[in-house]
Biopython code that builds the backbone (N, CA, C, O; Angstrom):
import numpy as np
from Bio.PDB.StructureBuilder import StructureBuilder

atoms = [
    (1, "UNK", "N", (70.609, -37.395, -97.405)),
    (1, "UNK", "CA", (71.838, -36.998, -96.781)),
    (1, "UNK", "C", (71.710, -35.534, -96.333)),
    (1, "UNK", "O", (71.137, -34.683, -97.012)),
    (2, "UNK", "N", (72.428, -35.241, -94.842)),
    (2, "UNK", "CA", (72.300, -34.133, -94.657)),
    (2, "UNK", "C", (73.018, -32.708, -95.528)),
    (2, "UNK", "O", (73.997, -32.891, -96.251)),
    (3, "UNK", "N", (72.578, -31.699, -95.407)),
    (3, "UNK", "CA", (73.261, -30.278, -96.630)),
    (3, "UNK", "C", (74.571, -30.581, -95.896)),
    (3, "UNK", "O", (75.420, -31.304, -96.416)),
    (4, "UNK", "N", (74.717, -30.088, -94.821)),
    (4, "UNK", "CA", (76.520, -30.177, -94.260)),
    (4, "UNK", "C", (77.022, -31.369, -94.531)),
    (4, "UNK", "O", (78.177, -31.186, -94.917)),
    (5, "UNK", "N", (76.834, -32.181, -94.531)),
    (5, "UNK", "CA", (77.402, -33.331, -94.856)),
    (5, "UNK", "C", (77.717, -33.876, -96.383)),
    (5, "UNK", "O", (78.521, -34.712, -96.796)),
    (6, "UNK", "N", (76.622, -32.946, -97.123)),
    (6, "UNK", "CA", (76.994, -33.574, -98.711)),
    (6, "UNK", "C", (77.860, -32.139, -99.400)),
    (6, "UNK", "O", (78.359, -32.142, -100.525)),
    (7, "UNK", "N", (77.896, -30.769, -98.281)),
    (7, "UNK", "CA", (78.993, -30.084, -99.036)),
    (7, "UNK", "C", (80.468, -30.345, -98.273)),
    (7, "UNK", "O", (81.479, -29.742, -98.633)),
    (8, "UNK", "N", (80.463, -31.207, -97.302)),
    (8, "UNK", "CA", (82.469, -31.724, -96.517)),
    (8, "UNK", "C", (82.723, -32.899, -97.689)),
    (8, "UNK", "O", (83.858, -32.887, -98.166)),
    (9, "UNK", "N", (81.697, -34.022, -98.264)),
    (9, "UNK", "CA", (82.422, -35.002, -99.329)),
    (9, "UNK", "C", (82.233, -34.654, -100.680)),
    (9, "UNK", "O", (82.608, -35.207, -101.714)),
    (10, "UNK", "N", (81.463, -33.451, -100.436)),
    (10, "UNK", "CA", (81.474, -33.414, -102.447)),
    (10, "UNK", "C", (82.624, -32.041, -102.429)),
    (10, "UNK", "O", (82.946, -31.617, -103.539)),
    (11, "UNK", "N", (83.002, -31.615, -101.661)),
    (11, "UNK", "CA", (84.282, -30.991, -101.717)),
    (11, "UNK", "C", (84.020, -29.781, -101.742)),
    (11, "UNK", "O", (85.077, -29.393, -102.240)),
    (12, "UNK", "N", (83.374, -28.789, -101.579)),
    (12, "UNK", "CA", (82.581, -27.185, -102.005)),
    (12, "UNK", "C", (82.885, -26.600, -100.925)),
    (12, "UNK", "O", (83.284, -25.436, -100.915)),
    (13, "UNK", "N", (82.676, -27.649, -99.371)),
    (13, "UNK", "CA", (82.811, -26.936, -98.237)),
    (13, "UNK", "C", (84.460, -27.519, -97.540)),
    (13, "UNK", "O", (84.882, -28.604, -97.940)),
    (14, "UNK", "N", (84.764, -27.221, -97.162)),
    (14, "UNK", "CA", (86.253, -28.061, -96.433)),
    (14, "UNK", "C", (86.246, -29.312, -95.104)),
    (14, "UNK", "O", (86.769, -30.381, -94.792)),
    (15, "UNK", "N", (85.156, -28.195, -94.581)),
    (15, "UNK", "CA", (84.559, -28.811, -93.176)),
    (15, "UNK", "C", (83.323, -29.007, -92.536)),
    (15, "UNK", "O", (82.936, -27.913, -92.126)),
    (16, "UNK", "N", (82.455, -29.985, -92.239)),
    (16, "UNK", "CA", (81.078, -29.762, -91.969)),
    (16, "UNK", "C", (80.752, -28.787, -90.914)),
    (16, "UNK", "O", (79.569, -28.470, -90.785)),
    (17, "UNK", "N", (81.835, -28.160, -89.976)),
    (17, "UNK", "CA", (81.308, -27.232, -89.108)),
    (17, "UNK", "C", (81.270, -25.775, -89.920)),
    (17, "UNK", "O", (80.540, -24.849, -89.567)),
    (18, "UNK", "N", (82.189, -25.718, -91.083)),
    (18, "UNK", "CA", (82.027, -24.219, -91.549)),
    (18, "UNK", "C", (80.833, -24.306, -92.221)),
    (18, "UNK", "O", (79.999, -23.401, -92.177)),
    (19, "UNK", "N", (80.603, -25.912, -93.197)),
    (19, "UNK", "CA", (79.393, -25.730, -93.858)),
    (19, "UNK", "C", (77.900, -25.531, -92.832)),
    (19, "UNK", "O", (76.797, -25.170, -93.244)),
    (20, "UNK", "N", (78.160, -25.779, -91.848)),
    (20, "UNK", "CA", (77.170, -25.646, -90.921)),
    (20, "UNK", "C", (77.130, -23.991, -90.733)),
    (20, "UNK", "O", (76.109, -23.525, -91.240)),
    (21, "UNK", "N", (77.666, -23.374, -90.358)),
    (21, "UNK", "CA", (77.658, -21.895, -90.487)),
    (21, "UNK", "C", (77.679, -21.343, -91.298)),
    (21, "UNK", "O", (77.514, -20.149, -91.049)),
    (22, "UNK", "N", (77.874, -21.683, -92.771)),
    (22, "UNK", "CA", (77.052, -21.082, -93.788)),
    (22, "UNK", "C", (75.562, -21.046, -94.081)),
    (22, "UNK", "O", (74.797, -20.110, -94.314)),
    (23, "UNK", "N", (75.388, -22.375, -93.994)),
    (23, "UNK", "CA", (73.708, -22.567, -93.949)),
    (23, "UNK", "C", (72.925, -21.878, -93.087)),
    (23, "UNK", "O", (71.854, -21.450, -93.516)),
    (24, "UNK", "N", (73.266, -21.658, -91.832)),
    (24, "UNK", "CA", (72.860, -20.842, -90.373)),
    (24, "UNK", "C", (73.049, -19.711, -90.889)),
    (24, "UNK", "O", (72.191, -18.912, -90.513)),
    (25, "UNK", "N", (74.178, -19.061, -91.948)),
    (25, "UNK", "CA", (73.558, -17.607, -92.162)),
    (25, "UNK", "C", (72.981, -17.211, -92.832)),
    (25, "UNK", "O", (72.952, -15.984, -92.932)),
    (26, "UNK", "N", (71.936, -18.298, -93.947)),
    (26, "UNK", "CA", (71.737, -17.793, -94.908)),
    (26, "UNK", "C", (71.653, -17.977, -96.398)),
    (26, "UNK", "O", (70.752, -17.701, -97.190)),
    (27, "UNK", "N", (73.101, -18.637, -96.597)),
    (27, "UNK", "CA", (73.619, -18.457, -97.992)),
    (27, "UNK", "C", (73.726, -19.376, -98.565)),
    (27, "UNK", "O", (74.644, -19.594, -99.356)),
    (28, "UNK", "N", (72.570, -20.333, -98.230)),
    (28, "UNK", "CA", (72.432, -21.392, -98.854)),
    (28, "UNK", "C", (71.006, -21.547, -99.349)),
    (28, "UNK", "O", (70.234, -21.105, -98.497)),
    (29, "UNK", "N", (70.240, -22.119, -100.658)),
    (29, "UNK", "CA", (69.109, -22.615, -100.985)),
    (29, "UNK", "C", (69.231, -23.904, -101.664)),
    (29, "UNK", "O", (70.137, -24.372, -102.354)),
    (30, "UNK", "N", (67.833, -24.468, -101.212)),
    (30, "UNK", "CA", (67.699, -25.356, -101.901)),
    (30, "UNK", "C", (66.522, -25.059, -102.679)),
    (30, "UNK", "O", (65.602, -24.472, -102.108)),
    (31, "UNK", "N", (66.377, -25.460, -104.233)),
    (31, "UNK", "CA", (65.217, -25.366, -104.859)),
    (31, "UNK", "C", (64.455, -23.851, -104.922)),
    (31, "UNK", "O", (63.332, -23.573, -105.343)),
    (32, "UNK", "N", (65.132, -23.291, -104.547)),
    (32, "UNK", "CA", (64.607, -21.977, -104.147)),
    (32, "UNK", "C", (64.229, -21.077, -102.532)),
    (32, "UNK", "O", (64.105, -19.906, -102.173)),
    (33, "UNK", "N", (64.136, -22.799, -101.749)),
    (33, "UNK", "CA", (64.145, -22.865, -100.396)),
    (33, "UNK", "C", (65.220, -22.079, -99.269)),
    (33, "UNK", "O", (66.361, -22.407, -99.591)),
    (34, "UNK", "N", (65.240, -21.397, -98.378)),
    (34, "UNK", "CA", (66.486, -21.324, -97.311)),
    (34, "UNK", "C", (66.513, -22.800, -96.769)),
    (34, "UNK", "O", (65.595, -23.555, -96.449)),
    (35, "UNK", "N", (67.754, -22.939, -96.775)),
    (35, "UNK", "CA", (68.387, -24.318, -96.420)),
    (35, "UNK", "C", (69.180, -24.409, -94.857)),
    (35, "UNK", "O", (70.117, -23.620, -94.742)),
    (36, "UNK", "N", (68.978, -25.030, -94.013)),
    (36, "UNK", "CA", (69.451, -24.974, -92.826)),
    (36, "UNK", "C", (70.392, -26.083, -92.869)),
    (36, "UNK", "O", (70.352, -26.908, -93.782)),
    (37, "UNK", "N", (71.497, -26.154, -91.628)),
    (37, "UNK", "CA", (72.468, -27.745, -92.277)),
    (37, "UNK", "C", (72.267, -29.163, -92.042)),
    (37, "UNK", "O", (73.030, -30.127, -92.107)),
    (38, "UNK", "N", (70.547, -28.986, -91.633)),
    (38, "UNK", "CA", (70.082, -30.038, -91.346)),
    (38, "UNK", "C", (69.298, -30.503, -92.363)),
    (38, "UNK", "O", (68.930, -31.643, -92.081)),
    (39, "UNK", "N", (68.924, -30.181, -93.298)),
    (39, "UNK", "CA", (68.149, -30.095, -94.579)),
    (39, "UNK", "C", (68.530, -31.345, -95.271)),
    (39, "UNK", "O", (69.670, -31.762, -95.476)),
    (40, "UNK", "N", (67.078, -32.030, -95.691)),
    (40, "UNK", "CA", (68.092, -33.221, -96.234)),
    (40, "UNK", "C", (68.122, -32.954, -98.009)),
    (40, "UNK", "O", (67.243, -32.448, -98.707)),
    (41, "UNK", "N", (69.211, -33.393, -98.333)),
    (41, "UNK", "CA", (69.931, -33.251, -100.068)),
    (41, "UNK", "C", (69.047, -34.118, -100.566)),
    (41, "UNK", "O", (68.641, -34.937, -99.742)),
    (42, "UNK", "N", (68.530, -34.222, -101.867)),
    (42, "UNK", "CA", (68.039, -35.237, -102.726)),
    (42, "UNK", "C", (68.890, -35.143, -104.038)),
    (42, "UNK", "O", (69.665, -34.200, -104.197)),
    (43, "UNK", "N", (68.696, -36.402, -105.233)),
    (43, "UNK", "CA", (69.362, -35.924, -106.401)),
    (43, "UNK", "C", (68.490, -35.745, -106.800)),
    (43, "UNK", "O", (67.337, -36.156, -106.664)),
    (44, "UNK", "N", (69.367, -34.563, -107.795)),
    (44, "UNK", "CA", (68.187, -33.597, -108.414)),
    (44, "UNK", "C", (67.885, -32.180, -107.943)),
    (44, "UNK", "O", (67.465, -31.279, -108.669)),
    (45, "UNK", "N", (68.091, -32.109, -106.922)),
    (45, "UNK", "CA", (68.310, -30.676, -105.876)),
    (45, "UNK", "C", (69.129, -29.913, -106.610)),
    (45, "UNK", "O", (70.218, -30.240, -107.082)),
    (46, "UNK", "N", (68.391, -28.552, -106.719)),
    (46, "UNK", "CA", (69.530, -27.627, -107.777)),
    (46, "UNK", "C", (69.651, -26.758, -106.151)),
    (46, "UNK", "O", (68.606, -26.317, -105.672)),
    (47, "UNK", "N", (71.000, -26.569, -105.383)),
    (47, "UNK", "CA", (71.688, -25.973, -104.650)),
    (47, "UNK", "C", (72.006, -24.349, -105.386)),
    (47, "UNK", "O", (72.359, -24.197, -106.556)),
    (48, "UNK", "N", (71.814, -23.381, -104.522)),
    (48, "UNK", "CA", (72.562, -22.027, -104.750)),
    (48, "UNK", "C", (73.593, -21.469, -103.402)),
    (48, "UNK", "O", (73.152, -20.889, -102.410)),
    (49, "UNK", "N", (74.395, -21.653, -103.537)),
    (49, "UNK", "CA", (75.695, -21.210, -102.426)),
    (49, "UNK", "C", (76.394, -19.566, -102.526)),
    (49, "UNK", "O", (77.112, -19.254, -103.475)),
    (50, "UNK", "N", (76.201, -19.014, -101.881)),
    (50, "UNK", "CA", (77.007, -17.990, -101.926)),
    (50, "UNK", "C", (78.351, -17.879, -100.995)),
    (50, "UNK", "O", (78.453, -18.120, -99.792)),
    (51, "UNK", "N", (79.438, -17.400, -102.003)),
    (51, "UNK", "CA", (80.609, -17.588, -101.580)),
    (51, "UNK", "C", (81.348, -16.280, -101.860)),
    (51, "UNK", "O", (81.960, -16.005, -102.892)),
    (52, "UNK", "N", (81.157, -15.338, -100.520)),
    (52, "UNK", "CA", (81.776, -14.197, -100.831)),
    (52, "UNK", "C", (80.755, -13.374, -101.692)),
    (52, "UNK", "O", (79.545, -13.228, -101.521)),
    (53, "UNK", "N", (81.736, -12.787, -102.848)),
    (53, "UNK", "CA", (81.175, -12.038, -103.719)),
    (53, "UNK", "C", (80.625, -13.269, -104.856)),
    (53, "UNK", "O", (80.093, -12.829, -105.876)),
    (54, "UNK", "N", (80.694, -14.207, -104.766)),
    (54, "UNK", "CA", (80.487, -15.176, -106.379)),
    (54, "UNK", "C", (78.893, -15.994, -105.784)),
    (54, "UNK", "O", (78.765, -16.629, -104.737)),
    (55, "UNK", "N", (77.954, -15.752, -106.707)),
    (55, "UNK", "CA", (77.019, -16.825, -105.829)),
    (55, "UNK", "C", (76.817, -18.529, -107.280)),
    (55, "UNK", "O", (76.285, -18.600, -108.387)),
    (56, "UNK", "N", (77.401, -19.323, -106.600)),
    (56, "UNK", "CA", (77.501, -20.590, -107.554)),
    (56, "UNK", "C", (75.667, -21.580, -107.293)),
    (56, "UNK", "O", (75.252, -21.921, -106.185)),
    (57, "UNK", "N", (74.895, -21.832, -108.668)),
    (57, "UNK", "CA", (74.311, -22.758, -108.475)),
    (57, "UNK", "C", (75.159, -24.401, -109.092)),
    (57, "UNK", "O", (76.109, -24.518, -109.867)),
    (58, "UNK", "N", (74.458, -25.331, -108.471)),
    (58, "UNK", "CA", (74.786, -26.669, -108.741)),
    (58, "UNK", "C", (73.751, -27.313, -108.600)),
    (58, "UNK", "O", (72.778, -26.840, -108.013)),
    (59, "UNK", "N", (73.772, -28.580, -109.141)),
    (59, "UNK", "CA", (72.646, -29.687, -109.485)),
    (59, "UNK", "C", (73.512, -30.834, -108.917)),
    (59, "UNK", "O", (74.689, -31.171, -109.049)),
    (60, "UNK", "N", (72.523, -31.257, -108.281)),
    (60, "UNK", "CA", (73.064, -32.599, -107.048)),
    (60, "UNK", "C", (72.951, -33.864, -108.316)),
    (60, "UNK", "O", (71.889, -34.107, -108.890)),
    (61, "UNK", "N", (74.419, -34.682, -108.646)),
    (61, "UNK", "CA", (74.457, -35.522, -109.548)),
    (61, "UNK", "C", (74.084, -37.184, -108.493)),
    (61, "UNK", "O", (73.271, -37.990, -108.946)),
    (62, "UNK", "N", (74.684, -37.408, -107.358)),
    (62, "UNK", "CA", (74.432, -38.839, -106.807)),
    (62, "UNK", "C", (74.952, -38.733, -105.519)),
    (62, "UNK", "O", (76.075, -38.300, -105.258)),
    (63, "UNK", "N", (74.201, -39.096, -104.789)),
    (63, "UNK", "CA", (74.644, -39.306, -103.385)),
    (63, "UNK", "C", (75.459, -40.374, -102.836)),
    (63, "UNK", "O", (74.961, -41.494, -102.943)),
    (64, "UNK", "N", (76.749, -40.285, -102.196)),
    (64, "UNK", "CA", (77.626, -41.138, -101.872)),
    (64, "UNK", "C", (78.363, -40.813, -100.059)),
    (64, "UNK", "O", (78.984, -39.784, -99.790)),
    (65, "UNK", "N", (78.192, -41.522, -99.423)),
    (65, "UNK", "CA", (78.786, -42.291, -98.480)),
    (65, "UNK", "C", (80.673, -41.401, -98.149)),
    (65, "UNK", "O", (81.136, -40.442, -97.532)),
    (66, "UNK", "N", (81.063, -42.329, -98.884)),
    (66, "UNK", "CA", (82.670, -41.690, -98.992)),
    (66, "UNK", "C", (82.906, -41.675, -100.334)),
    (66, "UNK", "O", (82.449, -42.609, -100.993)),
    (67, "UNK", "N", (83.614, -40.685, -100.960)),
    (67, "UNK", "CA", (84.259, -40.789, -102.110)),
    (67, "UNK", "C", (85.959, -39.952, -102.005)),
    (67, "UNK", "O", (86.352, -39.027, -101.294)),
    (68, "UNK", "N", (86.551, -40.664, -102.911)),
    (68, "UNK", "CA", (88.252, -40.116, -103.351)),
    (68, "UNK", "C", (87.890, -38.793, -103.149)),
    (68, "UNK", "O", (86.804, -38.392, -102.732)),
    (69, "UNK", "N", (89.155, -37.934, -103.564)),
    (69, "UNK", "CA", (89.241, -36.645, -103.899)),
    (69, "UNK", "C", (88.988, -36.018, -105.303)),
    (69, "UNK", "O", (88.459, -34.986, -105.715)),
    (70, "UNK", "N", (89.825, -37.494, -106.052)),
    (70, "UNK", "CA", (89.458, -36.796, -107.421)),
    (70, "UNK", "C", (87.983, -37.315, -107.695)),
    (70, "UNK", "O", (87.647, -37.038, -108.847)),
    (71, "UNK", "N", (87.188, -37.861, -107.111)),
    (71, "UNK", "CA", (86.016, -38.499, -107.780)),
    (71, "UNK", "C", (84.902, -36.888, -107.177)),
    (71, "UNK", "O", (84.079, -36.433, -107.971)),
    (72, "UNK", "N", (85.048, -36.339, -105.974)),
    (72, "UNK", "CA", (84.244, -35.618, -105.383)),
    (72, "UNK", "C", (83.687, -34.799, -106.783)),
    (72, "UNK", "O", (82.472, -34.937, -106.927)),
    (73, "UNK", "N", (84.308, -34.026, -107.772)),
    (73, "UNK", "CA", (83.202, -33.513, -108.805)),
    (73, "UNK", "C", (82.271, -34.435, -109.255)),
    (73, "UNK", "O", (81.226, -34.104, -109.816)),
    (74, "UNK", "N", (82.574, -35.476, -109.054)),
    (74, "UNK", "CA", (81.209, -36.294, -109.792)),
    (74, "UNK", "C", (79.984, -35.913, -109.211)),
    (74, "UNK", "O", (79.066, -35.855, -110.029)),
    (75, "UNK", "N", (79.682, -35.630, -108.022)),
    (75, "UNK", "CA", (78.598, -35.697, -107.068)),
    (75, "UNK", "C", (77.946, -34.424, -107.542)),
    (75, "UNK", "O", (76.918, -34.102, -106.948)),
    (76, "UNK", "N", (78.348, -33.696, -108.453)),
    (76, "UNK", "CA", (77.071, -32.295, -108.525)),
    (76, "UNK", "C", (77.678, -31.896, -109.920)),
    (76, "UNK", "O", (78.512, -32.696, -110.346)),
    (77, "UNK", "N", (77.432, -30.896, -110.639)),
    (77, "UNK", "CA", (77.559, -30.226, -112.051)),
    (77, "UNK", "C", (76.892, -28.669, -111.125)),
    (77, "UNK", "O", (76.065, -28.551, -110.221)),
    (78, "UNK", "N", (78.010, -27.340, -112.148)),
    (78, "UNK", "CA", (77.739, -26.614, -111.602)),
    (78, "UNK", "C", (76.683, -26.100, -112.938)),
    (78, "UNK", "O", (76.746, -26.414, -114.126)),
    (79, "UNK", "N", (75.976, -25.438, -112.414)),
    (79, "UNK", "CA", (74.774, -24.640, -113.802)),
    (79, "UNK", "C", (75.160, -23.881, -114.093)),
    (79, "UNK", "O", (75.500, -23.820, -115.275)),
    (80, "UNK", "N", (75.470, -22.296, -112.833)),
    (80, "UNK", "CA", (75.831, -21.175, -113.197)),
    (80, "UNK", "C", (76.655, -20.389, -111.917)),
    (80, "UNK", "O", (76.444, -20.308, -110.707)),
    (81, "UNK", "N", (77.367, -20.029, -112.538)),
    (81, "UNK", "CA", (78.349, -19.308, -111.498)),
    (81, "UNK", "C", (78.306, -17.747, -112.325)),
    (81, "UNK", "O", (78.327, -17.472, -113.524)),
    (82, "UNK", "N", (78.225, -16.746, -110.874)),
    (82, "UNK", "CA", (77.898, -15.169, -111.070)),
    (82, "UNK", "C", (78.458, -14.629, -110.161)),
    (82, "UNK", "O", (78.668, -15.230, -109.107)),
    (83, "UNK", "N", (78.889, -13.159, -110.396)),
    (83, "UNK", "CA", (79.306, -12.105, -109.249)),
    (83, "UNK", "C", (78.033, -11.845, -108.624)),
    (83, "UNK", "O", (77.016, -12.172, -109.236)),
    (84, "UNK", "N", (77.942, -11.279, -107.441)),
    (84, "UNK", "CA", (76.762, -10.447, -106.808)),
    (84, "UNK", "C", (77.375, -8.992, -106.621)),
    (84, "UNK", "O", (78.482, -8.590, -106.258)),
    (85, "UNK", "N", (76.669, -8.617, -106.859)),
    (85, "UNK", "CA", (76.666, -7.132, -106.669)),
    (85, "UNK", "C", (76.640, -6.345, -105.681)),
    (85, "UNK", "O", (76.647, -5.128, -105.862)),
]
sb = StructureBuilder()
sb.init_structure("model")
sb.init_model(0)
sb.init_chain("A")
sb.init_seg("    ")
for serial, (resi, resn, name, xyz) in enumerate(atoms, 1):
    if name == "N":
        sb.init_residue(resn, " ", resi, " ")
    sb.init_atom(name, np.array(xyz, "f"), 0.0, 1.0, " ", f" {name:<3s}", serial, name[0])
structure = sb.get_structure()
């Protein structure tokens, strides 16, 4: 599954065009990788997002199609969430 596409249903991003312009600037890795929003997700992929001042990692739990609203945390576990400096 594509990165923009698995942060608009797992809920992190709002919209696949903003998540698309996050990835384009940057502030996204995968695995340690720069991540573009074409990048494809695997499970198991530990994601690092920076958001603002907070940079959040997560671990990709299962890839899904469509899911509810309340189900969208299922799809990842966060590891560690930090300020940046």
């Amino acid at each position: 599954m594509r990165l923009d596409k698995f942060l608009k249903i797992s809920r992190l991003i709002k919209r696949r065009t903003l998540a698309k312009e996050v990835a384009d600037q940057g502030r996204i890795t995968i695995n340690g990788n720069q991540a573009k929003a074409s990048t494809n997700v695997a499970v198991g992929d530990e994601l690092t997002i920076q958001f603002g001042q907070k940079l959040i990692t997560i671990q990709v739990e299962s890839l899904r199609e469509t899911v509810r609203k309340d189900e969208a945390a299922t799809l990842y576990s966060v590891k560690k969430e930090e300020a940046v400096k």
